[in-house]
C-alpha positions in Angstrom: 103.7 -18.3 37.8 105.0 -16.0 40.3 103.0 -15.8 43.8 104.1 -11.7 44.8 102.8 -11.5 48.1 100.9 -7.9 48.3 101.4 -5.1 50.9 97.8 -4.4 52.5 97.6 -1.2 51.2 97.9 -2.6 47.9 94.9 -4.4 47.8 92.2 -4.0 45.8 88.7 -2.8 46.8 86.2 -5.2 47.7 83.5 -4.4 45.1 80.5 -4.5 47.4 81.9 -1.9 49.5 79.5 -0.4 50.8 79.3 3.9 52.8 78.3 3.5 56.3 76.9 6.0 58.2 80.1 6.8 60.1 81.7 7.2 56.5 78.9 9.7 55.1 79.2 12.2 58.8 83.2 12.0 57.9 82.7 13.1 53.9 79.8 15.9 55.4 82.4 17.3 57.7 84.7 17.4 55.0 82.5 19.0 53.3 82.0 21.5 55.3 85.4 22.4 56.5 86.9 21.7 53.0 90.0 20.2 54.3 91.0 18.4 57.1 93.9 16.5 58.5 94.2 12.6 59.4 94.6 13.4 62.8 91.4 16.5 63.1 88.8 13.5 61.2 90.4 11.0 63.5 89.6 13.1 66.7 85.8 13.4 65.6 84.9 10.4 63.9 87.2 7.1 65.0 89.4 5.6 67.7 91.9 3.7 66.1 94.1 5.4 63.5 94.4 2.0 61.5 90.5 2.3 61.2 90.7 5.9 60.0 93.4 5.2 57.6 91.6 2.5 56.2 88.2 3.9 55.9 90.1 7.1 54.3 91.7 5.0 51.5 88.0 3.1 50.8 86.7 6.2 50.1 89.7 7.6 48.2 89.5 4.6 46.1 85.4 4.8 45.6 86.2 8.5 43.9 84.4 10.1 47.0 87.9 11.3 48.4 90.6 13.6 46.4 93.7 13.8 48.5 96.0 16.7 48.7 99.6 16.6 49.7 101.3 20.3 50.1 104.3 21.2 48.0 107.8 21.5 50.7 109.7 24.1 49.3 
């Protein structure tokens, strides 16, 4: 049996996650700007970017979250 050690991103989702308040004032800005940036939700709704980033893949991972990365031509 092999013991890979996981990266933390890599985890899965605790399945009693639950949407805080903070999370459902970040998905009704979304909303209403349609996109956003890391760094624009960041400003308004945290103060660590580790927090953000976390909270961001939670919610990406609950379906509630599509993310889009632009083509570089």
């Amino acid at each position: 049996m092999t013991n890979k050690r996981r990266r933390r991103g890599d985890r899965p989702l605790a399945r009693n996650h639950r949407v805080t308040d903070r999370d459902l004032a970040l998905l009704c800005d979304l909303a209403r700007m349609r996109v956003a940036t890391s760094a624009q939700l960041g400003r308004l709704h945290f103060n660590a970017p580790s927090a953000l980033h976390r909270r961001l893949r939670a919610l990406h991972a609950l379906g509630l979250l599509r993310v889009l990365v632009p083509a570089v031509n």
